[in-house]
N, C-alpha and C positions, 0 to 999 in steps of 0.2 A: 927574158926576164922582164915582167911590168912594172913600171915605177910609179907610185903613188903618192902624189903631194896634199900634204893636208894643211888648212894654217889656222891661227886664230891667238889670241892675245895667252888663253891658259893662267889666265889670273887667279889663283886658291882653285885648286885642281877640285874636280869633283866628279860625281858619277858622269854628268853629260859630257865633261870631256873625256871620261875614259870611252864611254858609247860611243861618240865622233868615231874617236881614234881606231878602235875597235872595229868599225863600218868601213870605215876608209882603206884597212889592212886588209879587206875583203878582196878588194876593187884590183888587187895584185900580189905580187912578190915582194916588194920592197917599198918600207912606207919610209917616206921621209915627212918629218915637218916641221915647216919655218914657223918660228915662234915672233910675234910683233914685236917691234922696238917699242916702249915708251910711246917715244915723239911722234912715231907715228900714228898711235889710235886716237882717233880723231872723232869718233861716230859714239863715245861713250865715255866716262870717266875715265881719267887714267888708270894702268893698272897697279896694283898695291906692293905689289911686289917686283923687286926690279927684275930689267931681262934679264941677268942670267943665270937667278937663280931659277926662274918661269921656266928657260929653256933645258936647266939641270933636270927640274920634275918629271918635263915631258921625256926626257933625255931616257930616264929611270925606270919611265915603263916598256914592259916585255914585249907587246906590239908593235913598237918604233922604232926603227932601223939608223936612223939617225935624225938630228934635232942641231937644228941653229936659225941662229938671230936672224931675222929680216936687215934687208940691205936700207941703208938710213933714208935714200931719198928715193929710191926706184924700186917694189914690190914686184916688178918681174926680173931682176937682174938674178934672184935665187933661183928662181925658177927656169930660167937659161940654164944655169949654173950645174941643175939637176938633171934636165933633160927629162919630166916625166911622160909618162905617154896616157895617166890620170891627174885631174887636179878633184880633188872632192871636198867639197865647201859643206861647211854643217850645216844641218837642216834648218837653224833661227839666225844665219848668219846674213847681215845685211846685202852681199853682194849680189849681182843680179849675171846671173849663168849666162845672157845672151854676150852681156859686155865687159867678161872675161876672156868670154871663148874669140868677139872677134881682136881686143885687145893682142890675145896668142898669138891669132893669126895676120895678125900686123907684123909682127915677130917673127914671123917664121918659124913660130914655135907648134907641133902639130901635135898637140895633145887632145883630150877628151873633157869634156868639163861635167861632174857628176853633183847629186844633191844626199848628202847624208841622210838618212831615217832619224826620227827622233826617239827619246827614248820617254818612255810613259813613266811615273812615277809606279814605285815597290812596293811602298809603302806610305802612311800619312804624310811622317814628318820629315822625309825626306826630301834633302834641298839639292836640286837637277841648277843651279844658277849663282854667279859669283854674286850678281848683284842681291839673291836669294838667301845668301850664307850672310852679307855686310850685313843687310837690314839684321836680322838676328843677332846678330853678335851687339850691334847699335842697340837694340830692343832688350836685351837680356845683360849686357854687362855695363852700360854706361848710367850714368847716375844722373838722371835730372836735376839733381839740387847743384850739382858742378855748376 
């Protein structure tokens, strides 16, 4: 059986994260993924929603074999935990595949480090991005006179 780790923060779910997730369940048998802590995203605004109801959504979809929190102070302690023998990073996701994979293998951890596909937009007004979906919601229901 192949084990597949996927991760990412999962702030106001949307079509790109279901393509991620989707791409990722390709890659094996058994997709797992660790959902970011708060404290931990560091590289972008907090996210909006707390973890565990982020990790409940991912939780919920059909592709995903199991779903939990990131470890609060060490982002490889899940990934021990899991034993995958894939990790697959989304395709706009900051991390850089060389210094994952040797990070593993400092570890002792012998996995594969993979690059999700992206997903093209369907349609016009279709919003692929968390930060895609705030600005609209900002733009369309907030009142400038406030």
């Amino acid at each position: 059986m192949t084990r597949v780790v996927a991760q990412g923060t999962f702030d106001l779910l949307h079509p790109g994260h279901v393509h991620y997730l989707s791409d990722a369940a390709t890659y094996g048998d058994e997709l797992h993924v660790i959902v970011a802590r708060s404290g931990n995203v560091t590289h972008k605004d907090p996210p909006i929603l707390c973890d565990r109801q982020r990790r409940d959504m991912v939780a919920a979809l059909d592709v995903v074999d199991e779903a939990r929190l990131g470890h609060e102070s060490d982002i490889f302690v899940p990934i021990e935990e899991i034993g995958p023998d894939v990790i697959v990073l989304g395709y706009d996701q900051h991390h850089d595949e060389e210094a994952i994979a040797g990070a593993l293998a400092e570890r002792g951890i012998d996995c594969r480090v993979e690059r999700a596909s992206g997903r093209e937009k369907r349609y016009e007004d279709e919003l692929l991005s968390t930060g895609a979906i705030v600005d609209r919601v900002l733009d369309e229901r907030c009142d400038p006179s406030e």
